[in-house]
C-alpha positions as CSV (number, residue, x, y, z in Angstrom):
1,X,93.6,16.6,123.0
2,X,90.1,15.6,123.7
3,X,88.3,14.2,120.1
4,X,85.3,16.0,118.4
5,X,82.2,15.8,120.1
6,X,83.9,14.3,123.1
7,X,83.2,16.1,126.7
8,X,84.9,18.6,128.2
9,X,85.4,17.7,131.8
10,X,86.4,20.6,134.4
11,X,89.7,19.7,135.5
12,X,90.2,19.3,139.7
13,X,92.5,21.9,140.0
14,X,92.5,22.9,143.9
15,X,95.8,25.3,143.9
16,X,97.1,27.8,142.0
17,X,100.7,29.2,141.8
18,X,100.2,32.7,140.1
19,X,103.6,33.5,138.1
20,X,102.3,37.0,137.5
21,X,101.0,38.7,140.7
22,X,102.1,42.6,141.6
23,X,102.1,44.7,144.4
24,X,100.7,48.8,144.7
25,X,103.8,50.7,146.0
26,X,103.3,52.9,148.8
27,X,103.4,56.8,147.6
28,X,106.7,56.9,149.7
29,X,108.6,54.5,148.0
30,X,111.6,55.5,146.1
31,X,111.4,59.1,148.0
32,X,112.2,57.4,151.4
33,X,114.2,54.5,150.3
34,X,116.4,55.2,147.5
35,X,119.9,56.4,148.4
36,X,119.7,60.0,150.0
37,X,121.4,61.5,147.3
38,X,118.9,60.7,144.4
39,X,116.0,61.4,146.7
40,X,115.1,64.9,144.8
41,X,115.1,63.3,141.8
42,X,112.9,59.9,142.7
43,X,109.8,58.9,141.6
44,X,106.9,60.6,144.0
45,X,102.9,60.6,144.3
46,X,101.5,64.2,143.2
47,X,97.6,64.7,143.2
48,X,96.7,66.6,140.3
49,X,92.8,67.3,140.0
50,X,91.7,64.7,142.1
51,X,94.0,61.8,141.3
52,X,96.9,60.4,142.5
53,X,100.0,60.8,139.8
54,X,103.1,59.4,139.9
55,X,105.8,62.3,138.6
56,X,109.4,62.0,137.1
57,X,111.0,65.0,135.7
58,X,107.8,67.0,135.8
59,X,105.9,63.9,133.9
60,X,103.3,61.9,134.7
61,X,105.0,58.5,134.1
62,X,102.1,56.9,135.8
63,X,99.2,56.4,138.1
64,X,97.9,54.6,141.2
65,X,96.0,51.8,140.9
66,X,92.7,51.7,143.2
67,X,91.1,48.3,144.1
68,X,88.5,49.6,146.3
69,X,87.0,50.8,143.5
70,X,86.8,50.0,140.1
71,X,89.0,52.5,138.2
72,X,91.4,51.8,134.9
73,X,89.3,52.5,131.4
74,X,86.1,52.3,132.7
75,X,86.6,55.6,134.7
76,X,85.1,59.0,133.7
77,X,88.1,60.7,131.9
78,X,89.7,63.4,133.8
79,X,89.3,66.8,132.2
80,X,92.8,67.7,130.2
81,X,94.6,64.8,130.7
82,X,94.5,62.0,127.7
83,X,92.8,59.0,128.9
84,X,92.3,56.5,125.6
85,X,93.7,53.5,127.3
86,X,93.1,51.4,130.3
87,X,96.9,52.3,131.9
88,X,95.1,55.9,133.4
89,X,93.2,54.5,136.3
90,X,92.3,58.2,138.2
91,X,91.9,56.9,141.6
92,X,93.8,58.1,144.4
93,X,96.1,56.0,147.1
94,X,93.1,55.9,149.4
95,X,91.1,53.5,146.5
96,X,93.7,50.8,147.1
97,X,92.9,48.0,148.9
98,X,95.2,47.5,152.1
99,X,95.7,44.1,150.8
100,X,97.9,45.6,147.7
101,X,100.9,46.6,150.1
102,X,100.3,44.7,153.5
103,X,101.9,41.6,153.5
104,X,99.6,39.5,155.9
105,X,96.6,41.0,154.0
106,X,97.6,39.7,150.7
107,X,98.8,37.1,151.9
108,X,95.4,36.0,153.6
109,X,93.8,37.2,150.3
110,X,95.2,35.0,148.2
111,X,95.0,32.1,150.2
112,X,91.4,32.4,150.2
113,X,91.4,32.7,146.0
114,X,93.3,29.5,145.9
115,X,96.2,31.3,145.3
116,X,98.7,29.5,147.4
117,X,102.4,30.6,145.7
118,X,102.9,34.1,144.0
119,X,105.6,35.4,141.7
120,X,105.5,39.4,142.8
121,X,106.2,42.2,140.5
122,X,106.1,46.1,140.5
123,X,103.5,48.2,139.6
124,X,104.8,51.7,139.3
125,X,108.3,50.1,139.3
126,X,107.3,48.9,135.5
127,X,106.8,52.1,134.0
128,X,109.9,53.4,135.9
129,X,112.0,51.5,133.3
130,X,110.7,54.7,131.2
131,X,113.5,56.5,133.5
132,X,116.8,56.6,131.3
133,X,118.8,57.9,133.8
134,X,121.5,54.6,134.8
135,X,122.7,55.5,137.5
136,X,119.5,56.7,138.9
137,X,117.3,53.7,137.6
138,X,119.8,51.7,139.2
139,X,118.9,53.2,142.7
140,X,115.3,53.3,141.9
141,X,115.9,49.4,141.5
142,X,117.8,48.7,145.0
143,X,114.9,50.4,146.7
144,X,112.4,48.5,145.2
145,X,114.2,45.2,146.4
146,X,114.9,46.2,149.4
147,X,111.0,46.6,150.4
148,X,110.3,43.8,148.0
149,X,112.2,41.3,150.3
150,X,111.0,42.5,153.4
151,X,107.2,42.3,152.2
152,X,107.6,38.8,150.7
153,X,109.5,37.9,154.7
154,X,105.9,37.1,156.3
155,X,105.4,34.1,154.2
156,X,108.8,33.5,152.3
157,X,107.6,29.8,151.2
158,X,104.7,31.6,149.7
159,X,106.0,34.7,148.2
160,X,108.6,35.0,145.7
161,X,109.7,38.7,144.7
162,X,111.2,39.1,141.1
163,X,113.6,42.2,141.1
164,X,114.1,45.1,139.2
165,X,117.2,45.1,137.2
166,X,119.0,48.0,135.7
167,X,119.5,46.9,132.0
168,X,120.5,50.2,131.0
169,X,124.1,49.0,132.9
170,X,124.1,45.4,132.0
171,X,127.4,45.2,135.1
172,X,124.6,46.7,137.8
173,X,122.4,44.4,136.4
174,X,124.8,41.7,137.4
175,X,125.5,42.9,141.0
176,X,122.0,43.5,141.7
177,X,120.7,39.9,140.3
178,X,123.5,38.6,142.5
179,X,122.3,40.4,146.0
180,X,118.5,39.7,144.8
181,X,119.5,35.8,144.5
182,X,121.2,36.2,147.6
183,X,118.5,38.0,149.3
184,X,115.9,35.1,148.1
185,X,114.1,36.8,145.3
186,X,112.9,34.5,141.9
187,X,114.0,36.6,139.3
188,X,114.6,39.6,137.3
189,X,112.7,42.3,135.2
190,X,114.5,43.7,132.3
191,X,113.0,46.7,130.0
192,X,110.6,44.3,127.4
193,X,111.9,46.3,124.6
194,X,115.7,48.5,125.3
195,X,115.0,50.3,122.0
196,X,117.2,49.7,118.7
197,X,120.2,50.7,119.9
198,X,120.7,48.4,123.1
199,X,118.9,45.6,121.7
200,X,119.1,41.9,123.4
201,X,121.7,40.9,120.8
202,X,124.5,42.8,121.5
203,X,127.3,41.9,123.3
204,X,127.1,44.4,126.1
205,X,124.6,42.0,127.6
206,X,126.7,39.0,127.6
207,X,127.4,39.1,131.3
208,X,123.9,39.5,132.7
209,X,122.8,36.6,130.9
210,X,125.4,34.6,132.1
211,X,125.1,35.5,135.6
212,X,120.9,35.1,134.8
213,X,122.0,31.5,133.7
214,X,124.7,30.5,136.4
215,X,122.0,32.3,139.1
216,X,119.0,29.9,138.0
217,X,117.3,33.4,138.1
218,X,114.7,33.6,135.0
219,X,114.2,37.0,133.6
220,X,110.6,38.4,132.8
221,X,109.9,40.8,129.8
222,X,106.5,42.2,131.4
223,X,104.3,44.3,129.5
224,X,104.9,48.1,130.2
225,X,108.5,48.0,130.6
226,X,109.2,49.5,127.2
227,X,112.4,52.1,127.7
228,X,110.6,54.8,126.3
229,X,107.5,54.6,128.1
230,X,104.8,51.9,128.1
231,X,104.2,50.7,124.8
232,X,106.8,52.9,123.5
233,X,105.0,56.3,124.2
234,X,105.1,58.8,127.2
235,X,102.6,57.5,130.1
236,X,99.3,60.0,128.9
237,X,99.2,58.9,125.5
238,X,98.5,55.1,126.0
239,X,95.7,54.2,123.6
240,X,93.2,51.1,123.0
241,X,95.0,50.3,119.7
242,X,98.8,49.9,121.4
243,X,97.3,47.9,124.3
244,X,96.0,45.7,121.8
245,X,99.4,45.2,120.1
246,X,101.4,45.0,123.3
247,X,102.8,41.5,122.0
248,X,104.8,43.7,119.9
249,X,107.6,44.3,121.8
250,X,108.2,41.0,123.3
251,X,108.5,39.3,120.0
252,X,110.7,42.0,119.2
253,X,113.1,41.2,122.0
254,X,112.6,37.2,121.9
255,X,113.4,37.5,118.0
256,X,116.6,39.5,118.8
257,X,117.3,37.0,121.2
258,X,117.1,34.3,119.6
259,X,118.1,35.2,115.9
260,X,121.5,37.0,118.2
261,X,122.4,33.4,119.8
262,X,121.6,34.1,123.0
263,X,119.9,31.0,123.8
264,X,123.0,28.9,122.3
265,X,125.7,30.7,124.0
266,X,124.1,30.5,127.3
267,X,121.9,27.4,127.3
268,X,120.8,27.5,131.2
269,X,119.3,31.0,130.7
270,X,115.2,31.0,130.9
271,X,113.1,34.2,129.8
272,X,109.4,34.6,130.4
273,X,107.0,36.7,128.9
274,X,104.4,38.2,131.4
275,X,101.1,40.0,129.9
276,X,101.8,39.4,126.5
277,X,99.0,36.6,126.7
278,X,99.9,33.8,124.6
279,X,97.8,33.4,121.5
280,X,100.3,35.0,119.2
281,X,103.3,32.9,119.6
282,X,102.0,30.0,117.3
283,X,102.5,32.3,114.0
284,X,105.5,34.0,116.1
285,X,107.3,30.6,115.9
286,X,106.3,29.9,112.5
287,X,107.5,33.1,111.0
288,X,110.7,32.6,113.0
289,X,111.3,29.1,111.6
290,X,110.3,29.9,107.8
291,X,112.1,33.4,108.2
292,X,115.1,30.8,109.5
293,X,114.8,28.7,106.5
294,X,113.9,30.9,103.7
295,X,115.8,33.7,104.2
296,X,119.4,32.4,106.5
297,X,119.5,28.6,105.3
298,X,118.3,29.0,101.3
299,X,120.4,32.2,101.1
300,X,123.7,30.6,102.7
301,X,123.5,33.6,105.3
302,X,126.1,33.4,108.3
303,X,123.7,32.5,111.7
304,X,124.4,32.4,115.3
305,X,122.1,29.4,115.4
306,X,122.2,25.9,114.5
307,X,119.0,25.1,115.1
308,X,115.6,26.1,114.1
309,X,114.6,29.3,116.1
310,X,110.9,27.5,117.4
311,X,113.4,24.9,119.0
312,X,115.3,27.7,121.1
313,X,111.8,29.2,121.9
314,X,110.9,25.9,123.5
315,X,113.7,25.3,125.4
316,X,114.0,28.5,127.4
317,X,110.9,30.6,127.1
318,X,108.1,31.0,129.0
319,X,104.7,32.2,128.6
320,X,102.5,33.8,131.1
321,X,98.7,34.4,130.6
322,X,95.4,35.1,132.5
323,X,92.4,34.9,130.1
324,X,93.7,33.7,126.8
325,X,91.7,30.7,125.3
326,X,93.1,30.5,122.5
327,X,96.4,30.4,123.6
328,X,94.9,27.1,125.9
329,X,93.8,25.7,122.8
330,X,97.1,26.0,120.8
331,X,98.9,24.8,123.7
332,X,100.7,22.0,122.3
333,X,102.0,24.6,119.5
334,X,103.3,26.9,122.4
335,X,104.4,24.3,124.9
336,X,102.3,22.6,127.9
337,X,105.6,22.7,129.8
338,X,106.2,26.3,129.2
339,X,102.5,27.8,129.7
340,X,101.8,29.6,133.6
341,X,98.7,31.0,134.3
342,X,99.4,34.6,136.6
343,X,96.0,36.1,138.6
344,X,97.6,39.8,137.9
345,X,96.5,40.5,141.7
346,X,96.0,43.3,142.7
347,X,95.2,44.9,139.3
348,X,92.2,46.0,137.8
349,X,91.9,42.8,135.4
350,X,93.1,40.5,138.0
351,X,90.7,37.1,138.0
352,X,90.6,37.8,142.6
353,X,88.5,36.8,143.6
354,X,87.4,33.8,141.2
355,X,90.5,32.6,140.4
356,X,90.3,29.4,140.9
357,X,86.5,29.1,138.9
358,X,88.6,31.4,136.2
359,X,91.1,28.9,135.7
360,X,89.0,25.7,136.1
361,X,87.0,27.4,132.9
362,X,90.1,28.0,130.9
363,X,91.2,24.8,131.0
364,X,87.8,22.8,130.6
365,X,88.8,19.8,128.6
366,X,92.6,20.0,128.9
367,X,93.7,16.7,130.8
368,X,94.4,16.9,133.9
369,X,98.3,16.2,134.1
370,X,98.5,19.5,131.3
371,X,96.1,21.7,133.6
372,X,97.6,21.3,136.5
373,X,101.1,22.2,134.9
374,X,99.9,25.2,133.4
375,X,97.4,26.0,136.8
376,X,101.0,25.3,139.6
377,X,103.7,22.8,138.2
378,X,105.7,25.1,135.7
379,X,105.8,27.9,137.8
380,X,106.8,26.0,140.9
381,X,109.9,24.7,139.2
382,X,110.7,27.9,137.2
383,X,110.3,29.9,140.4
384,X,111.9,26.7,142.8
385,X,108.9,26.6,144.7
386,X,108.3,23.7,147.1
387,X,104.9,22.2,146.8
388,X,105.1,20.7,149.7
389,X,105.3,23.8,152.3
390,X,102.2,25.3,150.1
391,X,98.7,24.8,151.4
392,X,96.4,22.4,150.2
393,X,94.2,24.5,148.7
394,X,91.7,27.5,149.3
395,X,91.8,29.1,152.9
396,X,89.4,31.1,154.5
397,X,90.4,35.1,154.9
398,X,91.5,34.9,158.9
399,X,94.1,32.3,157.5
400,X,97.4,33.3,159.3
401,X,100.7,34.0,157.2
402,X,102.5,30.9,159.5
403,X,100.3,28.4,156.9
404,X,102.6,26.4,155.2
């Protein structure tokens, strides 16, 4: 780390990898897609008073994302629906930018942010893991990656789709992260939190994260993906003061993880936390480790881990972040080798189309070895990009989708 008083040079980072990019589903979806016999059941787009809705069981479980226009929690409210929190965006399909579910378009739009490799998620598709239905969610989850792999086709070397995986059947889970590997997606997306009773340390899940391990196929706990709805409450009721605490959940899951012996049963398995930010883990870890040795080691309490909990941590998560200074400052706490930086493209907090003037501030005064780790180098080899079929750097919009 640079000394006190010393300067705080930009670093010359020319290309970004984004390990936290997502897509806007088309309103059709899951209702065209999913296997005919859950199709009167599948998610589907209702306008309700002006917006676009998406409806489960009568619900709104969430809503479209516009682009076009600024919309999420700096929208008017709509009258009689709860908008406290920056999930309700009130904008309608025609507000999204073309570039949010064409496949040359974003792939020209990112090349001319310096984004030149992007880890894909879901939009809708993360508040579906609200749905508790298994066999349906299951569906809803092969018809996601089915379009998934055919959008990321136009630039394969570029793209890299993460699926959705039923974790509310850990065996479906398997099959599915099988076909996904074998259909050249990156990874998979479990629920961030599964709720008390199917928490990450029970057995039932003992296969998946084999498979996850024996795959190479890392698997994201993204922010929204609670079981229950995001942040643990049905879609409307999203407030300011649980998007604040989102982190939550994922140290909730990582801890159960980690205190369970997950990480020492199945040492090739990797986990990455996406939208948490990262400035939390530092006490995270330390509560962990004095929790460890306090209250296991001092007491003479059976553990499923030999080693301190921070090691585990280290050694197999990930951390995934857009704006978070401090987290850039605590880095070597956290992990060089295990911070990403994602552009959360197309979303309303999404640094497009400064990215790469977003990042080079971020990570003013970190050398330049560490900046361009976090900036391309650890996602590339979590997500087995090759660097050498990516572009150079920024490329202007009538870039073709051959590039690379």
């Amino acid at each position: 780390m640079n000394a006190p008083g010393a300067l705080n040079p930009i670093p010359a980072i020319t290309r970004l990898i984004s390990s936290d990019s997502h897509i806007i589903e088309p309103p059709g979806l899951w209702v065209e897609r999913i296997d005919r016999r859950y199709r009167d059941r599948a998610p589907r787009v209702a306008r309700i008073d002006g917006s676009d809705w998406w409806i489960y069981n009568g619900e709104r479980i969430g809503s479209v994302s516009g682009r076009k226009k600024r919309s999420g929690g700096m929208a008017d409210p709509v009258q009689g629906i709860a908008s406290k929190g920056a999930v309700l965006t009130h904008s309608t399909f025609d507000d999204v930018h073309p570039a949010a579910y064409t496949p040359g378009e974003y792939v020209k739009e990112n090349l001319a942010d310096g984004v030149v490799g992007a880890v894909i998620r879901p939009t809708q598709g993360i508040t579906n893991y609200c749905i508790d239905d298994a066999e349906l969610f299951g569906a809803i989850c092969r018809a996601y990656n089915d379009w998934m792999v055919e959008f990321c086709s136009v630039a394969p070397h570029m793209l890299k789709g993460v699926a959705m995986l039923n974790n509310y059947d850990p065996a479906d889970a398997v099959r599915e992260l099988e076909r996904a590997r074998g259909m050249g997606m990156a990874g998979g997306i479990i629920s961030v939190y599964p709720g008390r009773e199917q928490a990450y340390h029970q057995p039932r899940y003992e296969p998946l994260w084999a498979a996850a391990a024996a795959l190479q196929m890392p698997l994201s706990l993204h922010v929204l993906t609670n079981h229950n709805g995001p942040y643990g409450v049905p879609f409307p009721q999203v407030d300011y003061s649980l998007r604040v605490n989102a982190d939550y959940w994922v140290r909730m899951s990582l801890a159960d993880m980690i205190f369970g012996g997950v990480f020492e049963r199945h040492p090739g398995l990797m986990v990455e936390t996406s939208e948490h930010e990262g400035g939390w883990v530092p006490y995270f870890l330390w509560q962990m480790d004095w929790t460890y040795e306090h209250r296991i080691l001092r007491r003479r309490q059976h553990t499923a881990t030999p080693r301190r909990p921070s090691e585990y941590f280290h050694d197999h998560v990930y951390v995934s972040l857009i704006y978070d200074q401090g987290a850039i400052e605590q880095r070597e706490r956290i992990g060089v080798a295990r911070l990403m930086w994602g552009s959360d493209y197309p979303h309303e907090q999404s640094t497009h189309p400064r990215s790469l003037e977003t990042v080079r501030a971020l990570l003013a005064g970190v050398p330049q070895d560490e900046a361009e780790a976090i900036a391309f180098g650890n996602a590339a080899q979590l997500f087995q990009f090759d660097p050498a079929r990516l572009a150079p750097g920024p490329m202007l919009a009538e870039a073709t989708v051959s590039v690379g």
